[in-house]
C-alpha positions as CSV (number, residue, x, y, z in Angstrom):
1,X,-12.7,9.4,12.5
2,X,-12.8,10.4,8.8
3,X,-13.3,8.1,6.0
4,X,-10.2,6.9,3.9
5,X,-8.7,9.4,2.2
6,X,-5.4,8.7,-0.8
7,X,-3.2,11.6,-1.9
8,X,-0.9,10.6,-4.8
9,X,2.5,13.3,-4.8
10,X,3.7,12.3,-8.5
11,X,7.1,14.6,-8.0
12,X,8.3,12.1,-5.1
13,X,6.4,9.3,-6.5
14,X,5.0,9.1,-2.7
15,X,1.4,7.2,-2.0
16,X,-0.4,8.5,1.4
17,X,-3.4,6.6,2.7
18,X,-5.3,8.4,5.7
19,X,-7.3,6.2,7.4
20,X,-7.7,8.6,10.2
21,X,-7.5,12.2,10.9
22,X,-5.9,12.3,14.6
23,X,-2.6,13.1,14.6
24,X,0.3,11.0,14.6
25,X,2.1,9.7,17.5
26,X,4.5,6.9,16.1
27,X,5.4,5.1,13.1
28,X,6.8,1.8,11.9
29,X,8.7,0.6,9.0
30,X,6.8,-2.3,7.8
31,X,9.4,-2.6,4.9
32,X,12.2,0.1,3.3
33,X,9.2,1.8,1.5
34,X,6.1,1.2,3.8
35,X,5.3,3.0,6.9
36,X,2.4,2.7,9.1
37,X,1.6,5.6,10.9
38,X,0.5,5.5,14.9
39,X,-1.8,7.2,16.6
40,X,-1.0,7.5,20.5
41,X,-2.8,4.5,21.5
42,X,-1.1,2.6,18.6
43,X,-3.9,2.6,15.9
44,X,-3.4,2.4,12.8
45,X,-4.3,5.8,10.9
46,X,-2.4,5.7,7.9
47,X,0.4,4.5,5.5
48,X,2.8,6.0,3.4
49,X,4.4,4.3,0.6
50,X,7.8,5.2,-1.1
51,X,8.4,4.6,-4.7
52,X,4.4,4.3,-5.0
53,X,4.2,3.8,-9.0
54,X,7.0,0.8,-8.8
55,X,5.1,-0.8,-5.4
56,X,1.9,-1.2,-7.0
57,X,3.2,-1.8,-10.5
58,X,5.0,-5.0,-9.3
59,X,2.0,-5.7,-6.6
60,X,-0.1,-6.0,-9.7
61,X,2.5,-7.7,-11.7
62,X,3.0,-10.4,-8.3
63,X,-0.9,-10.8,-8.5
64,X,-1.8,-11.9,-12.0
65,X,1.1,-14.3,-12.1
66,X,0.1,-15.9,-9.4
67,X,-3.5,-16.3,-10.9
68,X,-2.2,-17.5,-14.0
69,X,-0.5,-20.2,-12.4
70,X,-3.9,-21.2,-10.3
71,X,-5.5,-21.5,-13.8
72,X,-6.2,-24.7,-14.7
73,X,-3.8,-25.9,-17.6
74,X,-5.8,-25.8,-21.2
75,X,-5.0,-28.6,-23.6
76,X,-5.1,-27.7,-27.3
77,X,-6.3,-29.8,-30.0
């Protein structure tokens, strides 16, 4: 087993994450543009994510809303 390895393919806009190096046996769709990619004992050993720049824009986007709402509520004078 390698370490994590990301290669970014800016003409299809395609993130792949290799968590492994053994070859793939199987996938699943975890949603329409996530897959997690099997090894033959059903490991996980890597993930590809369609429409990469729009995931992680609106991951980030999800994230910091959701902090702002956390923060406490400032009162000004």
């Amino acid at each position: 087993m390698s370490s994590l390895q990301m290669s970014y393919f800016a003409q299809e806009d395609v993130l792949h994450l290799l968590i492994s190096d053994e070859p793939e046996a199987g996938s699943v769709e975890l949603s329409p543009n996530i897959t997690a990619e099997l090894n033959a004992q059903g490991a996980l050993i890597g993930i590809e994510i369609l429409r990469a720049s729009t995931f992680i824009r609106d991951f980030i986007l999800e994230s910091v809303q959701g902090k702002l709402i956390e923060l406490p509520q400032v009162k000004s004078a």
